[in-house]
KEKOL-502298 format. One record per residue (C-alpha): residue number from 1; residue in one letter; x, y, z. Coordinates in Angstrom, 2 decimals. Each point is the difference from the previous one (the first is absolute). Example, Ala and Ser with C-alpha at 12.3 -4.5 7.8 and 13.67 -1.06 7.14 Angstrom:
residues 2
{resi 1 | resn A | c1 12.30 | c2 -4.50 | c3 7.80}
{resi 2 | resn S | c1 1.37 | c2 3.44 | c3 -0.66}
end
This chain:
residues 290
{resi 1 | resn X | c1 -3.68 | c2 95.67 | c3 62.75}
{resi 2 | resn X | c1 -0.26 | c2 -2.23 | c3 3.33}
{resi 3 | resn X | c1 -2.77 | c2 -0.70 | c3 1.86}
{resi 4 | resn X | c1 -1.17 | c2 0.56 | c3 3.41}
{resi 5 | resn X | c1 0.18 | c2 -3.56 | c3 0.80}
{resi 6 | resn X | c1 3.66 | c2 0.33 | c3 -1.23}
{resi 7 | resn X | c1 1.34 | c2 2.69 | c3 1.55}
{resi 8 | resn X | c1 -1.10 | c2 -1.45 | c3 3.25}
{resi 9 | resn X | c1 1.58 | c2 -2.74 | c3 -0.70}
{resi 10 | resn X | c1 3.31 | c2 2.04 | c3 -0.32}
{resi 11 | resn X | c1 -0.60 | c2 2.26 | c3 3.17}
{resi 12 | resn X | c1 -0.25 | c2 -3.58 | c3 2.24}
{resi 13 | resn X | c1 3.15 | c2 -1.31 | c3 -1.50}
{resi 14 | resn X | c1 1.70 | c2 3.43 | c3 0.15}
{resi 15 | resn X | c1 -1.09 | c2 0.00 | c3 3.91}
{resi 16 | resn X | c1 1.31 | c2 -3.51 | c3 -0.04}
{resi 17 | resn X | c1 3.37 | c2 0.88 | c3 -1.18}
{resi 18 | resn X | c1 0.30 | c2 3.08 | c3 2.54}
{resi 19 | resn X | c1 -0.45 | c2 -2.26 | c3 2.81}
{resi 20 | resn X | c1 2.18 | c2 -2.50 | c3 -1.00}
{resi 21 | resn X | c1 2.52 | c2 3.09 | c3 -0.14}
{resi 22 | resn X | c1 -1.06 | c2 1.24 | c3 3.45}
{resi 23 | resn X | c1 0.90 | c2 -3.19 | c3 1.67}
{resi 24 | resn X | c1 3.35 | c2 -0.31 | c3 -1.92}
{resi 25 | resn X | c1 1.15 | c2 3.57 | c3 1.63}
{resi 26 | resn X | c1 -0.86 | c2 -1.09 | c3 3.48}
{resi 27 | resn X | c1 1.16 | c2 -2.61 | c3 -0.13}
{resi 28 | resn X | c1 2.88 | c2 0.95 | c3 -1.11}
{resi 29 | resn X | c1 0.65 | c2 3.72 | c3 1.64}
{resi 30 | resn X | c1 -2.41 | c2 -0.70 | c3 2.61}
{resi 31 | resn X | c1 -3.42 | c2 1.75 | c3 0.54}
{resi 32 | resn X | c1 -1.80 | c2 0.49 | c3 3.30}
{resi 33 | resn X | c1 -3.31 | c2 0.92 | c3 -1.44}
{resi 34 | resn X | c1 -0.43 | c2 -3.20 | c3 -1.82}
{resi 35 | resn X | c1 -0.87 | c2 -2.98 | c3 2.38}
{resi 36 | resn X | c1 1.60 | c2 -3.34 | c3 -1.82}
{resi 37 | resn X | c1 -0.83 | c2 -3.43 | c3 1.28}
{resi 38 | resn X | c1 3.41 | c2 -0.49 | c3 1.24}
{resi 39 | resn X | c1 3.38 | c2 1.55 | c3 0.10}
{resi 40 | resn X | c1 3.25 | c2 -0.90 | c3 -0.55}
{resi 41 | resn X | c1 1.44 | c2 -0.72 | c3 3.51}
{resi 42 | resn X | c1 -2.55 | c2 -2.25 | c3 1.47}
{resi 43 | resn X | c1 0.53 | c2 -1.45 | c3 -3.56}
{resi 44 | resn X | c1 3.68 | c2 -0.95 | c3 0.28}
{resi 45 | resn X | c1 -0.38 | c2 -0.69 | c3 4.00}
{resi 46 | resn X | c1 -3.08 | c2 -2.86 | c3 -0.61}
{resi 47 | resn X | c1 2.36 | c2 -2.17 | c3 -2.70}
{resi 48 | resn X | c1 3.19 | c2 0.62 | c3 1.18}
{resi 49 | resn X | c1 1.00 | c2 2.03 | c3 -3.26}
{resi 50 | resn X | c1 2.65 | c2 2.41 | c3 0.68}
{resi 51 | resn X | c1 3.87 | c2 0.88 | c3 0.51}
{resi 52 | resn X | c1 -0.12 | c2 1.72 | c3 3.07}
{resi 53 | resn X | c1 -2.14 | c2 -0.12 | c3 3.26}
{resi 54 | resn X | c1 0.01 | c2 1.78 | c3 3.54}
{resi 55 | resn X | c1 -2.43 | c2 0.12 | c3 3.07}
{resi 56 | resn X | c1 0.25 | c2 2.04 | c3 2.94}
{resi 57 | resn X | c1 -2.43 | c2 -1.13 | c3 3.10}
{resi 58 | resn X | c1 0.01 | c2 2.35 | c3 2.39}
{resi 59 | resn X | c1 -1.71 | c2 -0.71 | c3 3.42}
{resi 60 | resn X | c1 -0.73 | c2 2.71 | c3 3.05}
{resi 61 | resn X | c1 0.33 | c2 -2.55 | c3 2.92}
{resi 62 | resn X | c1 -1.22 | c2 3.59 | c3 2.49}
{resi 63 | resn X | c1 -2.98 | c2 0.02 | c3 -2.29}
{resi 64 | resn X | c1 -1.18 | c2 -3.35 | c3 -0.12}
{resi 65 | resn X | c1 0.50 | c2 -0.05 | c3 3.48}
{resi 66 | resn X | c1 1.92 | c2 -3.35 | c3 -0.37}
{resi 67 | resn X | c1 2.66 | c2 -1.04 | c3 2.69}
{resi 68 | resn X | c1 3.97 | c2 -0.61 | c3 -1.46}
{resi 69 | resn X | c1 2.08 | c2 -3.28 | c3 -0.07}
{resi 70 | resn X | c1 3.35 | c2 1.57 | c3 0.10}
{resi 71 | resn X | c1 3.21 | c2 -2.23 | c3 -0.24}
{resi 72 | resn X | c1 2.37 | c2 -0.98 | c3 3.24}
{resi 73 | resn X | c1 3.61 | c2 -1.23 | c3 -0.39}
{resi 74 | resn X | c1 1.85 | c2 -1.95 | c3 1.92}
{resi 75 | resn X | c1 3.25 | c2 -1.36 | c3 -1.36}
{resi 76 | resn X | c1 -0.90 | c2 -1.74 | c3 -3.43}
{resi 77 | resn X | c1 -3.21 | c2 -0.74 | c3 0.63}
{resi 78 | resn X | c1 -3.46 | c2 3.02 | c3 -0.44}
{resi 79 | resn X | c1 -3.37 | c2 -0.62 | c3 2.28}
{resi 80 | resn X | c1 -3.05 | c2 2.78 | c3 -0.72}
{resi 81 | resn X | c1 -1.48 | c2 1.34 | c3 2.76}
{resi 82 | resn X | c1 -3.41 | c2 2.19 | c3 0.08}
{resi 83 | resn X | c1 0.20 | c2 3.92 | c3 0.72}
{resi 84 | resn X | c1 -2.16 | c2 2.62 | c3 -0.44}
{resi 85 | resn X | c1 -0.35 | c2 2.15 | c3 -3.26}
{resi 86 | resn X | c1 -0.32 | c2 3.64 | c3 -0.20}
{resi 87 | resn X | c1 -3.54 | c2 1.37 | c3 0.98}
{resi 88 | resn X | c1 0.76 | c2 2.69 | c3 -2.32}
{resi 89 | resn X | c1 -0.25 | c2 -0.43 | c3 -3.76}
{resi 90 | resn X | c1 3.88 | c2 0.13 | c3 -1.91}
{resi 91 | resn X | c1 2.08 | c2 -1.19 | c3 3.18}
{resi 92 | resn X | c1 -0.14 | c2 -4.01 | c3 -0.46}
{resi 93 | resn X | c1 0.08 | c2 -1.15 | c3 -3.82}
{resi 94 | resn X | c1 0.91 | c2 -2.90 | c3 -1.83}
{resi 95 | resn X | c1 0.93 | c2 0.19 | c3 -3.50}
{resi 96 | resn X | c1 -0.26 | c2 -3.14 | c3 -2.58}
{resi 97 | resn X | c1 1.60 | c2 0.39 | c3 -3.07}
{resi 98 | resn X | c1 0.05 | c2 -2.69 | c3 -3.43}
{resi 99 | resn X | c1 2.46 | c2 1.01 | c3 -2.69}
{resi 100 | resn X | c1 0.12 | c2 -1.79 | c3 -3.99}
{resi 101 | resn X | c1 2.18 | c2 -0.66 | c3 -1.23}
{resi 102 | resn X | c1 2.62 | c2 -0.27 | c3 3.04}
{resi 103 | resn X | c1 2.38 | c2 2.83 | c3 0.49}
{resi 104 | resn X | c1 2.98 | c2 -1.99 | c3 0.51}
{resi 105 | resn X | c1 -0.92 | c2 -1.72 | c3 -3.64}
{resi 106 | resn X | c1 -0.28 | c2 -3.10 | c3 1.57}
{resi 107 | resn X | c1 -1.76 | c2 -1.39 | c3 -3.09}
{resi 108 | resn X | c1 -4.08 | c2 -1.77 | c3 0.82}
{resi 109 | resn X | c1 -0.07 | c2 1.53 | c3 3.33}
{resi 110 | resn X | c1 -1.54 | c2 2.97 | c3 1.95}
{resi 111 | resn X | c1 1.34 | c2 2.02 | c3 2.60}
{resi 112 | resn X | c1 -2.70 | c2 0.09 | c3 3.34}
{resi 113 | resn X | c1 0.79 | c2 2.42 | c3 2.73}
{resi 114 | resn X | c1 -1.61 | c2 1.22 | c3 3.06}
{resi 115 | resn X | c1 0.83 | c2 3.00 | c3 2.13}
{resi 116 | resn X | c1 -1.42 | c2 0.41 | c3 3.74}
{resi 117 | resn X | c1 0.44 | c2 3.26 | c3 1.58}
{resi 118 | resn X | c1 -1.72 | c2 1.11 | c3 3.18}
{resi 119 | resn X | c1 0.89 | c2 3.20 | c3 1.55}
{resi 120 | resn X | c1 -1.13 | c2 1.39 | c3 3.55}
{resi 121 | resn X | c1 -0.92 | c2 4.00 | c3 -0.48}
{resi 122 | resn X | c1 0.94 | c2 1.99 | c3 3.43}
{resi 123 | resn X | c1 -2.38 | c2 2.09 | c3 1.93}
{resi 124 | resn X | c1 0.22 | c2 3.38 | c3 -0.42}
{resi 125 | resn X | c1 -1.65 | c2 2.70 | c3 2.45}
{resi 126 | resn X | c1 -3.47 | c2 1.27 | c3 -0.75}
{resi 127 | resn X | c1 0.23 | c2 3.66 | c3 -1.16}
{resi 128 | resn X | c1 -3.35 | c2 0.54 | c3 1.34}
{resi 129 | resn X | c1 0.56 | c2 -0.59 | c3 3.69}
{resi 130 | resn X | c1 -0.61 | c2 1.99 | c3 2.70}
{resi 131 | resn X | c1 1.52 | c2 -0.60 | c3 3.56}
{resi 132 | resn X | c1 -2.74 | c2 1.98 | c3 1.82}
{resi 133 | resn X | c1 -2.92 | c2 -2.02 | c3 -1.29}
{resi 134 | resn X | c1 1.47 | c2 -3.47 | c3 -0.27}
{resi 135 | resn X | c1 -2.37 | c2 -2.03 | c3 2.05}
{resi 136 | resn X | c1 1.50 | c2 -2.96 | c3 1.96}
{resi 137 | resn X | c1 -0.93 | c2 -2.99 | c3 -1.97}
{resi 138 | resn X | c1 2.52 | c2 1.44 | c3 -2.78}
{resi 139 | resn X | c1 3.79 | c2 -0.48 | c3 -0.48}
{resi 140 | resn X | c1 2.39 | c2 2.42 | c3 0.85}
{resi 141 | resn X | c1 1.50 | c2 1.49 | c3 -2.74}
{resi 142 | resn X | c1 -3.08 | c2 -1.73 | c3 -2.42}
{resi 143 | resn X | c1 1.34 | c2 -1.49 | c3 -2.72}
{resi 144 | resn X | c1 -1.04 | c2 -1.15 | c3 -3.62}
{resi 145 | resn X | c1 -0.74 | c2 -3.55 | c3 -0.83}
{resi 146 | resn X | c1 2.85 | c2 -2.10 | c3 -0.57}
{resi 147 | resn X | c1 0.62 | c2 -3.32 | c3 -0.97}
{resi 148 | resn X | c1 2.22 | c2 -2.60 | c3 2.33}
{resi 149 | resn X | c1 0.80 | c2 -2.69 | c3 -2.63}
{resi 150 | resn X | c1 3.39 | c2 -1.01 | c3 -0.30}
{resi 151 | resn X | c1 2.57 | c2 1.11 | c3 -2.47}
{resi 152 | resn X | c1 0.07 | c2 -2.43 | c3 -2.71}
{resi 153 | resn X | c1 1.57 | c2 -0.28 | c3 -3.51}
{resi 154 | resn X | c1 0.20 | c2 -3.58 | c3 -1.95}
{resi 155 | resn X | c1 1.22 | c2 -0.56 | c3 -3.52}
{resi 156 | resn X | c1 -0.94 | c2 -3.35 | c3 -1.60}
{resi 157 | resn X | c1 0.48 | c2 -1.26 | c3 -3.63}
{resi 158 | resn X | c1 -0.93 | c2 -3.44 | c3 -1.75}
{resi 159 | resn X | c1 0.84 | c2 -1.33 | c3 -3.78}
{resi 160 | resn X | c1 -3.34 | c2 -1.57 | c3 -1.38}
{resi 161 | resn X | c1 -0.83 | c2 -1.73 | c3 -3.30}
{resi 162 | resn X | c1 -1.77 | c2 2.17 | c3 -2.77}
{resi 163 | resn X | c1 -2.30 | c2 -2.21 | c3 -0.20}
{resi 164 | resn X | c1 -0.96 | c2 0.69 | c3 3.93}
{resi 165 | resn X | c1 0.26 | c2 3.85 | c3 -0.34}
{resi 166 | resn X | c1 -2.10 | c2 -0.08 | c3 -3.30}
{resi 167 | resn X | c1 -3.03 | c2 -1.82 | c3 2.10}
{resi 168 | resn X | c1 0.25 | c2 3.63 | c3 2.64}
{resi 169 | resn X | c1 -0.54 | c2 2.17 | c3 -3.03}
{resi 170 | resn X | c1 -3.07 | c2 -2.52 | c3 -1.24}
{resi 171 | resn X | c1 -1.15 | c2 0.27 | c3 3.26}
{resi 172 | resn X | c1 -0.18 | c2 3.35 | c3 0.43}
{resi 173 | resn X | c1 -2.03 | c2 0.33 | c3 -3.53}
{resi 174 | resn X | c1 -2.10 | c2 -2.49 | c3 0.94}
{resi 175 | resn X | c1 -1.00 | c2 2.25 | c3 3.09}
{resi 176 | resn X | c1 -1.28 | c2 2.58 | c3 -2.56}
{resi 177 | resn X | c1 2.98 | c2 2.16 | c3 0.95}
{resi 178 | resn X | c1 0.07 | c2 2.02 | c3 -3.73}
{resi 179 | resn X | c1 -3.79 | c2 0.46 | c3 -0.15}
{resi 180 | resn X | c1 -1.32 | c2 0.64 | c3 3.30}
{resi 181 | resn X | c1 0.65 | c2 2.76 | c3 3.03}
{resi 182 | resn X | c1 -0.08 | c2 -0.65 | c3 3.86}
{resi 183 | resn X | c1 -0.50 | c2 3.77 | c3 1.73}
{resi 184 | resn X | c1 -0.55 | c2 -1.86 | c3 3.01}
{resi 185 | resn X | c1 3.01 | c2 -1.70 | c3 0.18}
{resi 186 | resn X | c1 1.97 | c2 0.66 | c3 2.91}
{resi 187 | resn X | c1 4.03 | c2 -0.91 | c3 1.25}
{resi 188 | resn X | c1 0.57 | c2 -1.74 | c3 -3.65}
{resi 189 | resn X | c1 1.80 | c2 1.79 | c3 -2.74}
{resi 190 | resn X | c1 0.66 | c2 -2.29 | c3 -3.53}
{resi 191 | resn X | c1 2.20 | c2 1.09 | c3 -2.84}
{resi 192 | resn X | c1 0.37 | c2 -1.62 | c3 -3.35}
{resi 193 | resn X | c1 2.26 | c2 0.65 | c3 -2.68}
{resi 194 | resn X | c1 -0.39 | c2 -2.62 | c3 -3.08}
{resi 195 | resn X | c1 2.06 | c2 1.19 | c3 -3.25}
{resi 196 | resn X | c1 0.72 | c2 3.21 | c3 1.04}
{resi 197 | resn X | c1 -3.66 | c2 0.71 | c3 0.89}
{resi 198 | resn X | c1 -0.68 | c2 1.03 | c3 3.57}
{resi 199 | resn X | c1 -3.32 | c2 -0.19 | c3 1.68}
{resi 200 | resn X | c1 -0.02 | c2 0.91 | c3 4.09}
{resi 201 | resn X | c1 -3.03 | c2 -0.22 | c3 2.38}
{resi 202 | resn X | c1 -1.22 | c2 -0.58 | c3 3.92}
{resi 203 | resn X | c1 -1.04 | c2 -3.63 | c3 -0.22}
{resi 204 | resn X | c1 -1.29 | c2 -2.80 | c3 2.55}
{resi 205 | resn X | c1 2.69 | c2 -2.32 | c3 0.98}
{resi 206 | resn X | c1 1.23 | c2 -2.68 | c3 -1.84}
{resi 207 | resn X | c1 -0.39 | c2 -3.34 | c3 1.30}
{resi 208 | resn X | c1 2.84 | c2 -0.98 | c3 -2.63}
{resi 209 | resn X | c1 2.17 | c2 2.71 | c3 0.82}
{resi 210 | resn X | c1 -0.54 | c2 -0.39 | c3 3.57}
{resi 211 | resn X | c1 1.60 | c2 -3.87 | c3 -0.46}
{resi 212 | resn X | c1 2.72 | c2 1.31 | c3 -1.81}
{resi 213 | resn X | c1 1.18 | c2 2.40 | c3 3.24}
{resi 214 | resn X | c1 -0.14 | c2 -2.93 | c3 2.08}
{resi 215 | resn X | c1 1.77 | c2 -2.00 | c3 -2.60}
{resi 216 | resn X | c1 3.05 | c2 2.23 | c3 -0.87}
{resi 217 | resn X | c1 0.38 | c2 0.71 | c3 4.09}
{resi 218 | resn X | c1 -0.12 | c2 -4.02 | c3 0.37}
{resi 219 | resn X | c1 2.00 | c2 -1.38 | c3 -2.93}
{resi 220 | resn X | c1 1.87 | c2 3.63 | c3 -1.24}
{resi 221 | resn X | c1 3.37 | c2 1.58 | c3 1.05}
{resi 222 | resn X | c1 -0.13 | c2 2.24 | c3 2.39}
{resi 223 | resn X | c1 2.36 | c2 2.93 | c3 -1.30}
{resi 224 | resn X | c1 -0.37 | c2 2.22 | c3 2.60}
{resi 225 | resn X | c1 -1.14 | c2 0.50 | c3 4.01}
{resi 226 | resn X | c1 -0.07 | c2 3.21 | c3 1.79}
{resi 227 | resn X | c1 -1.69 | c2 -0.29 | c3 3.41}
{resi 228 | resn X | c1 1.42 | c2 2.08 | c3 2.78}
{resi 229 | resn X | c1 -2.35 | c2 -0.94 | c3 2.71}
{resi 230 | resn X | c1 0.64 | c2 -3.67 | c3 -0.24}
{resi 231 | resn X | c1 3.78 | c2 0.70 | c3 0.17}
{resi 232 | resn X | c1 -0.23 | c2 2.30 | c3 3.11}
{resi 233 | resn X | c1 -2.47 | c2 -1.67 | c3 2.10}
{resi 234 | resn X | c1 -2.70 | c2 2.38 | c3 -0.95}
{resi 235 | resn X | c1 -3.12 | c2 0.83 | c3 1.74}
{resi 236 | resn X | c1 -2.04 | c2 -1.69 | c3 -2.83}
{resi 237 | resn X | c1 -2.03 | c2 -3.29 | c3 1.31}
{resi 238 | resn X | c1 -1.27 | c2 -2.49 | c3 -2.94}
{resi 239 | resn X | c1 -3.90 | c2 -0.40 | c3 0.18}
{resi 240 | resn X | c1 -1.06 | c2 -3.38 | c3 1.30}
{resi 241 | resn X | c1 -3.40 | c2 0.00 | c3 -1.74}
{resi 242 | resn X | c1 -2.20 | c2 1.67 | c3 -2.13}
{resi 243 | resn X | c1 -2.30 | c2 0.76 | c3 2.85}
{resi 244 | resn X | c1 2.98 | c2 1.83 | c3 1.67}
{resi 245 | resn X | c1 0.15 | c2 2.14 | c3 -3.58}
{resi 246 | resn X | c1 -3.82 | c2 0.99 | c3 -0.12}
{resi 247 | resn X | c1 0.72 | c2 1.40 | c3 3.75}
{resi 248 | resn X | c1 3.34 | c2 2.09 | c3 -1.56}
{resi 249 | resn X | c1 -2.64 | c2 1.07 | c3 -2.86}
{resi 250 | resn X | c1 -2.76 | c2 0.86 | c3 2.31}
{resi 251 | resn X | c1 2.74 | c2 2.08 | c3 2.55}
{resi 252 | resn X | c1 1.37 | c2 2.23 | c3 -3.02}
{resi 253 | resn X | c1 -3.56 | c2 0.43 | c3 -1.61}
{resi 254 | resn X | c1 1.14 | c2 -1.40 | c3 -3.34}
{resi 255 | resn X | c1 -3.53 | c2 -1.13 | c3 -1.08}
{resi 256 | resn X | c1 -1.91 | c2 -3.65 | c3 0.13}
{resi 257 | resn X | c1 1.86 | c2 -2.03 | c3 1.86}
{resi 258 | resn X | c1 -1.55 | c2 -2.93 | c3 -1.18}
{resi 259 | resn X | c1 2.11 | c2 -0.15 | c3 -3.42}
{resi 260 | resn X | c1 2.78 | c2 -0.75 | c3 2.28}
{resi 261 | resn X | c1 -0.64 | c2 -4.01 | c3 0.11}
{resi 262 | resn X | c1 2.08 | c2 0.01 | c3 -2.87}
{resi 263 | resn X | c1 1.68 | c2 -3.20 | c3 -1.13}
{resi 264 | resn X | c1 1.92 | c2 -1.72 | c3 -2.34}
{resi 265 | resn X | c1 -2.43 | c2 -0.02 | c3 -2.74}
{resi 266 | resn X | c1 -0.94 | c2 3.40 | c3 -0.01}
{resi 267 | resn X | c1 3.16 | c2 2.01 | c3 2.11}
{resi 268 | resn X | c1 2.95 | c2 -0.27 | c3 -2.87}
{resi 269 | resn X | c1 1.98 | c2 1.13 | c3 3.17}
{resi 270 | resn X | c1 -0.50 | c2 -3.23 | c3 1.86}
{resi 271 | resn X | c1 3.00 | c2 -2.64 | c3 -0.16}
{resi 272 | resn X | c1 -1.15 | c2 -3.96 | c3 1.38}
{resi 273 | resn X | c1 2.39 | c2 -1.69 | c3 1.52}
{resi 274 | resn X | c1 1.99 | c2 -1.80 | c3 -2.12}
{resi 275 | resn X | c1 1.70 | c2 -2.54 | c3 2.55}
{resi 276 | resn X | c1 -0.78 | c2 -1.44 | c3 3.21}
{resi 277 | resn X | c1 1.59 | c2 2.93 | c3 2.03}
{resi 278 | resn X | c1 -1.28 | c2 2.55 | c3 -2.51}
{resi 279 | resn X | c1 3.11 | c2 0.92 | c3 -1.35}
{resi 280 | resn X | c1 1.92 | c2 -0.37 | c3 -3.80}
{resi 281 | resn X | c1 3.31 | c2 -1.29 | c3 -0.42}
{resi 282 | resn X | c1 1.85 | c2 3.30 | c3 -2.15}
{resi 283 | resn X | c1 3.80 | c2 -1.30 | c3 -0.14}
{resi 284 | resn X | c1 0.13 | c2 0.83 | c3 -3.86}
{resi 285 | resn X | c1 -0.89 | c2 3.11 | c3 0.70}
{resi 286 | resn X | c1 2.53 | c2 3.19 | c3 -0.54}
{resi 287 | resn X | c1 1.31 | c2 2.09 | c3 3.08}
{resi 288 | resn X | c1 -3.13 | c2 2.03 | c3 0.31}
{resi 289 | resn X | c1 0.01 | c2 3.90 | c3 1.71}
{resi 290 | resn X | c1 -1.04 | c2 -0.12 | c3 3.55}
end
């Protein structure tokens, strides 16, 4: 016959081994109920452990109310200029991409790409207006806002080390990218996939990431250029200054104004001169579209 003193014994090891269970399932199936002190994925990103790796930075130039360097060629040879992004959120995006290991096999090396699109929306005629009590101070037919930007569309890839694409996923673990959430983050989109294991969310920028545009666009191949109003002698002036872009901002009522001193350090848009007359020498570059 056991005592008391036994049998409670038994219950706190019994309790014991049902816990030790409990953990083993989650971790195992997974279990959202159960809060662990870490998960896999931030796991594998912090030390590097793991077969396959992706990252998707996403960033809402309209949003962040950041101005665009876009690309100009002239024979072999690609200068950046400054125009304005989209007012409107979706129109002007850039797109940074990491992929491990690299899709052409090319064996210790990721692939980096970045994507810049910017696309200028067309006003369309209020369905609300009324010719007999237009007032004089408005347009004639009244129209929507729409953006002016210029038609852009840049395609840029780079080869990098592992060992250099490892230290973005590090980074972005050491930002406390698995464990925390940023519901005020605004214009910044981050997607990781370590493993097979996908975790997406709005994040602040990237000062990392932000490098890396600028790098691929500097040292990367440029695999494609699509920019009609550069080709045709469009209607689209570059901006001279950031000053010039707060006015722009403040015209189309696209919010504080004062974000718009963007530069180098914080606009991933932003290209520095990289020679004396601002422009890179491209000769080993493919034909690109025009």
């Amino acid at each position: 016959m056991s005592t008391p003193a036994a049998r409670s014994t038994g219950q706190v090891a019994l309790v014991g081994v049902l816990g030790i269970c409990l953990l083993d399932v989650c971790l195992f199936v997974g279990c959202s109920s159960v809060s662990l002190p870490w998960h896999k994925v931030p796991l594998d990103a912090a030390t590097g452990f793991y077969q396959a790796a992706s990252l998707t930075y996403r960033l809402d130039a309209g949003k962040l109310e950041q101005p665009l360097d876009v690309a100009r060629i002239d024979g072999q040879r690609v200068s950046y200029e400054q125009v304005a992004s989209s007012p409107l959120s979706d129109q002007s995006i850039g797109t940074l991409s990491i992929t491990y290991p690299h899709p052409a096999g090319r064996a210790g090396y990721a692939l980096v790409k970045f994507a810049l699109e910017s696309n200028p929306t067309k006003p369309k005629q209020s369905k609300s207006w009324i010719p007999f009590r237009k007032s004089a101070k408005d347009s004639w037919p009244p129209m929507t806002l729409a953006s002016s930007q210029p038609e852009v569309h840049e395609r840029w890839q780079l080869d990098i080390p592992n060992s250099e694409s490892d230290q973005f996923f590090k980074a972005v673990s050491s930002q406390g990218f698995y464990q925390m959430q940023k519901p005020d983050a605004v214009g910044a989109q981050l997607t990781v996939r370590i493993n097979g294991r996908e975790v997406r969310k709005n994040w602040d920028q990237i000062a990392e990431l932000n490098g890396l545009i600028q790098r691929v666009r500097r040292e990367g191949q440029l695999v494609s250029y699509v920019r009609p109003g550069a080709m045709n002698g469009g209607r689209y002036n570059p901006i001279s200054s950031t000053r010039a872009y707060s006015q722009l901002l403040a015209e189309t009522g696209s919010g504080n104004a004062v974000s718009a001193a963007a530069n180098s350090s914080v606009n991933a848009f932003s290209m520095a001169p990289q020679s004396a007359d601002g422009a890179t020498n491209v000769a080993n570059l493919p034909a690109v579209t025009r």
